[in-house]
NULUM-18451 format. One record per residue (C-alpha): y, x negated, z negated; residue in three letters. Coordinates in steps of 0.25 Angstrom, whole numbers, padded with zeros to 4 digits, always signed. Example, Ala and Ser with C-alpha at 12.3 -4.5 7.8 and 13.67 -1.06 7.14 Angstrom:
2
-0018-0049-0031Ala -0004-0055-0029Ser 
This chain:
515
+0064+0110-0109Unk +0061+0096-0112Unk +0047+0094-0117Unk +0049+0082-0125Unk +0060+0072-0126Unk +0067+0065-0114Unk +0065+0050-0119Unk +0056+0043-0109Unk +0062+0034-0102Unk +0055+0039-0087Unk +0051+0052-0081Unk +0037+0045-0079Unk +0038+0045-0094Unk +0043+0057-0097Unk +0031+0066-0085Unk +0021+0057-0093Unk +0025+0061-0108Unk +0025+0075-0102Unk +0010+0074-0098Unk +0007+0069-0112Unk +0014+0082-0117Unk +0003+0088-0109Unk -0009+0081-0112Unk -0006+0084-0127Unk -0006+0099-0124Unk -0019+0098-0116Unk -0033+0095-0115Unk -0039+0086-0105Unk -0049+0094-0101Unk -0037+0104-0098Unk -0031+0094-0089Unk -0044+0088-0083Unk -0045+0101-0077Unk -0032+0103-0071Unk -0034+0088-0066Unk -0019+0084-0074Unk -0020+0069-0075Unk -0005+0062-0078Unk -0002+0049-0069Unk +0001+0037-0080Unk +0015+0034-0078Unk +0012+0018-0073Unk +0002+0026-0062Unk +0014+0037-0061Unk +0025+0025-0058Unk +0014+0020-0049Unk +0013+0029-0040Unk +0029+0033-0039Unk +0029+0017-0034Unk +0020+0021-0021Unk +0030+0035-0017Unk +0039+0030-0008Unk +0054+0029-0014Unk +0067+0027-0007Unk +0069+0038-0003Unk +0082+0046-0005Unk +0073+0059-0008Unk +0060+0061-0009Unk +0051+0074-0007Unk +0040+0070-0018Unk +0028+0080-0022Unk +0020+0078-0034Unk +0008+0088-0034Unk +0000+0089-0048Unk +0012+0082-0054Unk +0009+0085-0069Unk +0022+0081-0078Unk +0027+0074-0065Unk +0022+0059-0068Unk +0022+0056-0053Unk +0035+0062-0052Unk +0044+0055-0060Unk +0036+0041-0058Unk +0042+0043-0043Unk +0056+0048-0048Unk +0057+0036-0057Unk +0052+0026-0046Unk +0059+0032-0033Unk +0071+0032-0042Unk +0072+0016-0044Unk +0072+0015-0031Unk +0085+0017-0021Unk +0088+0029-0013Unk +0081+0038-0021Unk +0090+0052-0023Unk +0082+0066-0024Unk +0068+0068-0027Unk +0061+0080-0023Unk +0046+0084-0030Unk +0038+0093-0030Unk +0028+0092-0042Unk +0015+0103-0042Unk +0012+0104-0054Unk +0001+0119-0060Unk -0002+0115-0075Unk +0009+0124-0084Unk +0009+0116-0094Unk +0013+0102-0087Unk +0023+0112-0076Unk +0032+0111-0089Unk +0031+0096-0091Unk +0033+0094-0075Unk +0045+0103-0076Unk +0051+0094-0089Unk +0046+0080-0082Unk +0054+0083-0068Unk +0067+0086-0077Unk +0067+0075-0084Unk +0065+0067-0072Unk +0077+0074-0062Unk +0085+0072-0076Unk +0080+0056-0075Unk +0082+0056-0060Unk +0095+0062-0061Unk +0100+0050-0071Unk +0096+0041-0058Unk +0102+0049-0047Unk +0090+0056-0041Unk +0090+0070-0042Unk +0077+0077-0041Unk +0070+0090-0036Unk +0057+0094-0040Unk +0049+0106-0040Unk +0038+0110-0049Unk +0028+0118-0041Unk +0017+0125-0051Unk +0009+0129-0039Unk -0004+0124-0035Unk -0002+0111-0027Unk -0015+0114-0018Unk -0012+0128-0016Unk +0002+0129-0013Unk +0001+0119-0002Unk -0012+0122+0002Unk -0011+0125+0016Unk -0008+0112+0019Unk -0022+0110+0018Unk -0027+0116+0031Unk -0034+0107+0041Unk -0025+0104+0051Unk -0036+0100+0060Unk -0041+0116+0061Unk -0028+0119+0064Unk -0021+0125+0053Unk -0007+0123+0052Unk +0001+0122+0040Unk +0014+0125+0034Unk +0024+0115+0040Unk +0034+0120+0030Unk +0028+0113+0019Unk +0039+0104+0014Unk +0032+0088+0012Unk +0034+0079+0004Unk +0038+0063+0006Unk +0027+0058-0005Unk +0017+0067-0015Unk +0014+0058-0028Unk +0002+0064-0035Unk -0008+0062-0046Unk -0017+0076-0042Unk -0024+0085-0052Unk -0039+0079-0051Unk -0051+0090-0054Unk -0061+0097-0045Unk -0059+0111-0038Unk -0068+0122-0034Unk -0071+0122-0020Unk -0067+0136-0019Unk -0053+0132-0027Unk -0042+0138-0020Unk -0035+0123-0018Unk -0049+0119-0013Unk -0049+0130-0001Unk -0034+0126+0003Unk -0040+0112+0003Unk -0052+0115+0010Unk -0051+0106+0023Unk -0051+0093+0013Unk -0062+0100+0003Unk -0075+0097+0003Unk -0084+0101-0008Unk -0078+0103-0024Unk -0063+0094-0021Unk -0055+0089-0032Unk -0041+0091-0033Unk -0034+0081-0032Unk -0037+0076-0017Unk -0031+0090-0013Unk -0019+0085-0019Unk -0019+0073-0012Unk -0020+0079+0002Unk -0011+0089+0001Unk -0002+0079-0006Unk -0003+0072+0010Unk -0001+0085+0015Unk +0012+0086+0009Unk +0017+0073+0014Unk +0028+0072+0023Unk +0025+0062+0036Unk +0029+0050+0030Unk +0026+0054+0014Unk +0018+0047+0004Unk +0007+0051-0006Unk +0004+0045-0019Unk -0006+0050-0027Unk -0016+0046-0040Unk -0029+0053-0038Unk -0044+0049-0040Unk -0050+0039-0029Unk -0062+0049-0025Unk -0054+0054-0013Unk -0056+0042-0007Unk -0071+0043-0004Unk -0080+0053-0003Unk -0085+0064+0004Unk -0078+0076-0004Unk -0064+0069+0000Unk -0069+0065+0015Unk -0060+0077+0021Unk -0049+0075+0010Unk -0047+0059+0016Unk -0048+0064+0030Unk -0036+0072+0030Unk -0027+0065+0019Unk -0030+0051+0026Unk -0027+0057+0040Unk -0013+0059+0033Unk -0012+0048+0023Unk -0010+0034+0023Unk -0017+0027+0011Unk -0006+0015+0010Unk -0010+0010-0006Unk -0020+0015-0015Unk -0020+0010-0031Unk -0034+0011-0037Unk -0036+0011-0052Unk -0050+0006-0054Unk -0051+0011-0067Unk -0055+0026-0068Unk -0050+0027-0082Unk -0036+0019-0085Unk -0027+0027-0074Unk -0030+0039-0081Unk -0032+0032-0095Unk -0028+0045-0105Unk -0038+0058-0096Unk -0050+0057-0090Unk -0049+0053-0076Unk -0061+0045-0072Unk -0058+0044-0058Unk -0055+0031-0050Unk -0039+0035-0046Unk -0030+0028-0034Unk -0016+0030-0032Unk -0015+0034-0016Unk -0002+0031-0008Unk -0003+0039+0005Unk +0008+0040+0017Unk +0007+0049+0027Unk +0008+0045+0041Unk +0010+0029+0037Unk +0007+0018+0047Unk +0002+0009+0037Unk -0012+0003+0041Unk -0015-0002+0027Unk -0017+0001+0012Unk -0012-0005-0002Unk -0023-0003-0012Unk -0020-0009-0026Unk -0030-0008-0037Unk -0028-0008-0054Unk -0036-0005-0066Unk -0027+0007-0070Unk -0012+0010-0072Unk -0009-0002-0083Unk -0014-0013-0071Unk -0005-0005-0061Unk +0007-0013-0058Unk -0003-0024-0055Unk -0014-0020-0045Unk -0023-0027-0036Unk -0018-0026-0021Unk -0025-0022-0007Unk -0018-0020+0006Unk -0029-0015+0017Unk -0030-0009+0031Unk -0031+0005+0029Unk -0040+0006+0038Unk -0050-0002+0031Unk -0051+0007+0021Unk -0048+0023+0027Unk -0058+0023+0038Unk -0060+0036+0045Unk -0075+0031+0048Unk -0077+0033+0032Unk -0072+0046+0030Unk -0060+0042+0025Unk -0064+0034+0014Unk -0054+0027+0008Unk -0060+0013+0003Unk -0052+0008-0009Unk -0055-0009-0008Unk -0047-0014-0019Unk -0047-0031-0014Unk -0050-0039-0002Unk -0063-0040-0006Unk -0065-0029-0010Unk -0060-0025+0004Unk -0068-0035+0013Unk -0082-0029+0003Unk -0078-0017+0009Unk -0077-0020+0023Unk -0092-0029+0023Unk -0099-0018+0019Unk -0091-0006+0027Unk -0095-0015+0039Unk -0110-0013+0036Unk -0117-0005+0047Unk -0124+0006+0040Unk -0123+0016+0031Unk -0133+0023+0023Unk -0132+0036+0033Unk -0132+0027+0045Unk -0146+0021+0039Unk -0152+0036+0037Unk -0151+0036+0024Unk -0146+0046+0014Unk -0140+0048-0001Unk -0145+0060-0009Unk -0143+0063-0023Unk -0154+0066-0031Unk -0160+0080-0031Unk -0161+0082-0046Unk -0149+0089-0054Unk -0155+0089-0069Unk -0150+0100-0074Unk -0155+0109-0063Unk -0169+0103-0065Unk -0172+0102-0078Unk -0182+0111-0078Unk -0188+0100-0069Unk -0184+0086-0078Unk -0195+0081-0087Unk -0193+0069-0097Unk -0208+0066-0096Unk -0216+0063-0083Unk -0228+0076-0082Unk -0236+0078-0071Unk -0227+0083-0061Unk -0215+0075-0065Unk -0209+0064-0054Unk -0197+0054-0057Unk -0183+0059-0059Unk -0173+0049-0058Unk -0160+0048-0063Unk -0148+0039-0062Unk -0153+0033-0074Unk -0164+0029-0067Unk -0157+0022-0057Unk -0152+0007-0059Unk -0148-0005-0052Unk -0160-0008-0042Unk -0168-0001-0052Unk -0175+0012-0055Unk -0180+0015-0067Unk -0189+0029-0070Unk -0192+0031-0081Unk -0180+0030-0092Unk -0181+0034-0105Unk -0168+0042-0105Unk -0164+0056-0107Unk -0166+0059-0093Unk -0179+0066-0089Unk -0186+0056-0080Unk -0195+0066-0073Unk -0193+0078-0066Unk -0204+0087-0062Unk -0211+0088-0048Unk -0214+0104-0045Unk -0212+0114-0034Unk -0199+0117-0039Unk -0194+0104-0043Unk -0199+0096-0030Unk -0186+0098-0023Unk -0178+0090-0033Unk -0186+0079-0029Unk -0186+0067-0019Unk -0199+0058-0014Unk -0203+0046-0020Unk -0200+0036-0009Unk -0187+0024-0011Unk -0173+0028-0012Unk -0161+0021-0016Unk -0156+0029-0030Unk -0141+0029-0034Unk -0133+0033-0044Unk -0123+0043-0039Unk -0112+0041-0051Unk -0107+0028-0055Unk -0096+0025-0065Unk -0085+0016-0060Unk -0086+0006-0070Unk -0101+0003-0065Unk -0102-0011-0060Unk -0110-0003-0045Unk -0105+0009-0041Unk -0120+0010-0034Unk -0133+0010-0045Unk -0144+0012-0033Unk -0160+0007-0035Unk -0170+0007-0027Unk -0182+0018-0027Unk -0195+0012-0027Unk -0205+0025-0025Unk -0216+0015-0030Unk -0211+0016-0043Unk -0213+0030-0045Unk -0228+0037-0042Unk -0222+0051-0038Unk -0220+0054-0024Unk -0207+0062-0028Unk -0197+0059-0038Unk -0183+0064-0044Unk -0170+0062-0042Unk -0157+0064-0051Unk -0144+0070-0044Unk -0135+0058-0051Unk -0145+0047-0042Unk -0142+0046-0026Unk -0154+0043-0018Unk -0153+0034-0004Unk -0165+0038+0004Unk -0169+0039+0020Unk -0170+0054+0025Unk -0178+0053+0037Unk -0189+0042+0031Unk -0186+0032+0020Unk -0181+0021+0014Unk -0189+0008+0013Unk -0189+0003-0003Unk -0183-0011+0002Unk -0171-0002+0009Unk -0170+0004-0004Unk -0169-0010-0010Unk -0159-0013-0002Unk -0149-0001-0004Unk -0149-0001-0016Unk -0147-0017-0018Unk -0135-0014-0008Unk -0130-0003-0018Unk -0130-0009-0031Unk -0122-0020-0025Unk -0109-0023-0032Unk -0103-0025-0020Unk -0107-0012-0013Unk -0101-0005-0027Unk -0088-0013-0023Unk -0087-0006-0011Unk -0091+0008-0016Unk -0080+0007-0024Unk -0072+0003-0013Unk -0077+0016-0007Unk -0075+0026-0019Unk -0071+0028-0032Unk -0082+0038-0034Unk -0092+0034-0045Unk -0101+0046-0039Unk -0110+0040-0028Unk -0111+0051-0017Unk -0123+0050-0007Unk -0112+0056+0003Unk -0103+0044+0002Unk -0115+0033+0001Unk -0119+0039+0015Unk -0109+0030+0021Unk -0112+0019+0013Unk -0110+0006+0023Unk -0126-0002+0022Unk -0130-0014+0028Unk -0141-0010+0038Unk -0154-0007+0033Unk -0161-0017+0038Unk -0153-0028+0028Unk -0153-0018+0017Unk -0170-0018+0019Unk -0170-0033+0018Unk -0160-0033+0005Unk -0171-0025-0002Unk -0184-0032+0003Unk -0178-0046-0002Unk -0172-0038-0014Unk -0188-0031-0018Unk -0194-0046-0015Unk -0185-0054-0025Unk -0192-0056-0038Unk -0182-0054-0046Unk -0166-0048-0043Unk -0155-0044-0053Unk -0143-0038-0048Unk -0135-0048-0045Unk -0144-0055-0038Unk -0147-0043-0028Unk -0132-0042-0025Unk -0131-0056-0022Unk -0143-0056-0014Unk -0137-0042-0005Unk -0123-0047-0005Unk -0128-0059+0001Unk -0136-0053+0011Unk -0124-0043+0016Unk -0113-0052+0016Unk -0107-0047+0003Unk -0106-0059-0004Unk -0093-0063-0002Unk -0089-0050-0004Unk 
């Protein structure tokens, strides 16, 4: 059955036009929650460009494949080229609805392949991708052997459903050597996708860029970067133009990945979105420089020379903030399980609670005159939600994108409050010094360092994450303590210091000018 008339002039154009037929027989909160986001066609095209083609047949899988957008982008591509003659896919596909459209979608391209003199093969598998192949999973390191049967592939193309699972999910448990705490779906795709590689195949894959950081994905990076070769990564440093018609918010990258390449480097190009995408910015580095096996496999995404040299300055630094004894917590207090404890007026039990709000540039400010209650009650029951009046360095944990600093930090001054204890909010980080404590000019100096536009830049560098976890600011590379004590006495004796001045003035002092 033909779902609507054959008069595009591309099977890219055709998959897309059957998506369309989908969105307008659904809600998007319907496909939210089965994670379906279409690739656009110029991104779709894109991708197809990075799949290897000459080759007289190719062995392609396409898990998640929606109304077969990859698909047919690698079709039309690989059939421009010479030598290719038979195409063989396999296209994972569990949505009923869009299993119809697939079906049409992959007719219409053997029809359009056909007309050029490629045949093509292809299987529609309405099975759960995770499930099926599952066993794959197990940890060959605990020596659990797999299937060898398993037939690979010589590339996997694949924009993969993105939403959270239960950690008691079924494809959770068969995933369980890379999971740690609640996984989202879509890096399960990606490894398993390098799973089903052959020796010498090649993964291309659109998916959001948290992987590449992070403590949640630290056993995810292990295993697929044992297996993978990261040889070009695109980043779309807008989080809304990619995905421009749902509501993706995520910072995405498009990943080429070999298996088994003796490449030593890495191509990272850079653009706005898809409009800007035949004209990026380029990057060639050593892959080494930015997969390090000391970092837990983080894979820094430096998009200049700059940008590159920035990031090298400060990974040279000697200390970190666990090296210095220091630690990050998060605030004790969740408001809607204390709000039998919140007061908007100050009584004669009530300390300071703190919020994000609270919390600016170099600056804390108690009391506002928000919404927010300002005060939170000191009793026998309520003690334990709070912490000692003594200096700290607070941080905002979220931060949108668009903020000129990923970091808003200030320092405590607990001179400022007469209360020996005080409150605060679970969306602020503290910085503090478990065995003893931090001096108020340490403080300073942190948190100088931290509002930095140039320790922002190599955050960004570092994660795509708008959430700042006290996990990953563990290993955040400092100067030692000594020079970050003197930045905050001259910083404490100047009359008078805006912003741009204090940056000047650090950057100066730690040979970050230039940069």
């Amino acid at each position: 059955m033909v779902l609507f008339e054959k008069d595009v002039s591309s099977p890219v154009e055709y998959a897309f036009g059957l998506w369309n037929r989908y969105v307008s027989q659904t809600k998007q909160e319907y496909r939210s929650k089965t994670g379906q986001y279409a690739t656009p066609p110029e991104v779709a095209r894109y991708m197809a460009s990075l799949v290897p083609s000459g080759l007289r047949e190719m062995r392609l899988l396409d898990p998640g494949a929606g109304t077969g957008i990859l698909t047919s982008a690698y079709a039309e591509y690989a059939s421009r080229n010479e030598g290719l003659e038979h195409l063989i896919v396999d296209l994972y596909e569990t949505e009923n609805l869009i299993v119809d459209y697939l079906d049409d979608s992959m007719r219409f391209l053997r029809d359009w392949l056909s007309a050029r003199g490629v045949s093509i093969d292809y299987r529609i598998i309405d099975e759960d991708f995770l499930i099926r192949n599952g066993a794959l999973f197990a940890d060959h390191s605990q020596g659990v052997l797999v299937d060898e049967e398993i037939e690979k592939y010589s590339s996997v193309i694949m924009n993969p459903p993105y939403f959270k699972l239960n950690k008691s999910d079924t494809r959770a448990r068969v995933a369980s050597s890379i999971v740690h705490g609640q996984p989202n779906i879509y890096f399960l795709f990606l490894m398993l996708g390098a799973l089903l590689l052959r020796e010498d195949g090649v993964l291309v894959s659109i998916s959001p860029r948290s992987f590449t950081s992070g403590l949640y994905f630290k056993a995810f990076r292990a295993r697929f970067f044992d297996l993978m070769h990261p040889s070009s990564i695109h980043l779309f440093t807008s989080r809304t133009e990619t995905f421009k018609h749902s509501d993706v918010l995520q910072e995405t990258l498009i990943l080429k990945a070999e298996r088994k390449s003796l490449q030593t480097t890495t191509v990272i190009t850079t653009s706005n979105g898809s409009i800007d995408l035949t004209s990026p910015t380029r990057l060639e580095v050593v892959t080494d420089e930015i997969l390090r096996e000391s970092d837990g496999r983080i894979l820094f995404v430096p998009t200049s020379e700059e940008e590159l040299a920035l990031m090298k300055k400060i990974e040279s630094w000697p200390e970190t903030i666990s090296s210095l004894g220091l630690r990050v917590s998060t605030g004790p207090v969740v408001p809607f399980r204390a709000t039998e404890y919140l007061r908007k007026e100050p009584g004669e039990n009530t300390v300071p609670l703190l919020w994000m709000h609270n919390i600016q540039l170099m600056e804390v400010n108690w009391p506002l005159d928000i919404s927010k209650p300002q005060h939170i009650e000191d009793s026998a029951t309520s003690h334990r939600l709070l912490v000692s009046n003594q200096p700290y360095v607070l941080i905002h944990r979220f931060s949108a994108k668009e903020q000129s600093r990923r970091f808003v930090a200030a320092p405590l001054n607990p001179t400022s409050f007469d209360f020996d204890w005080i409150g605060i909010e679970n969306h602020v980080n503290y910085l503090h010094k478990p065995k003893g404590r931090l001096s108020y000019s340490e403080c300073v100096g942190i948190s100088a360092l931290l509002c930095t536009r140039t320790l922002d830049s190599y955050i960004r560098i570092k994660s795509g994450n708008t959430q700042v976890n006290a996990s990953d600011m563990m290993n955040l590379p400092l100067p030692p303590l000594d020079t970050i004590q003197l930045l905050g006495e001259e910083i404490m004796a100047a009359e008078h210091v805006d912003l741009d001045s204090m940056e000047e003035y650090v950057l100066s002092q730690l040979d970050l000018s230039e940069l």
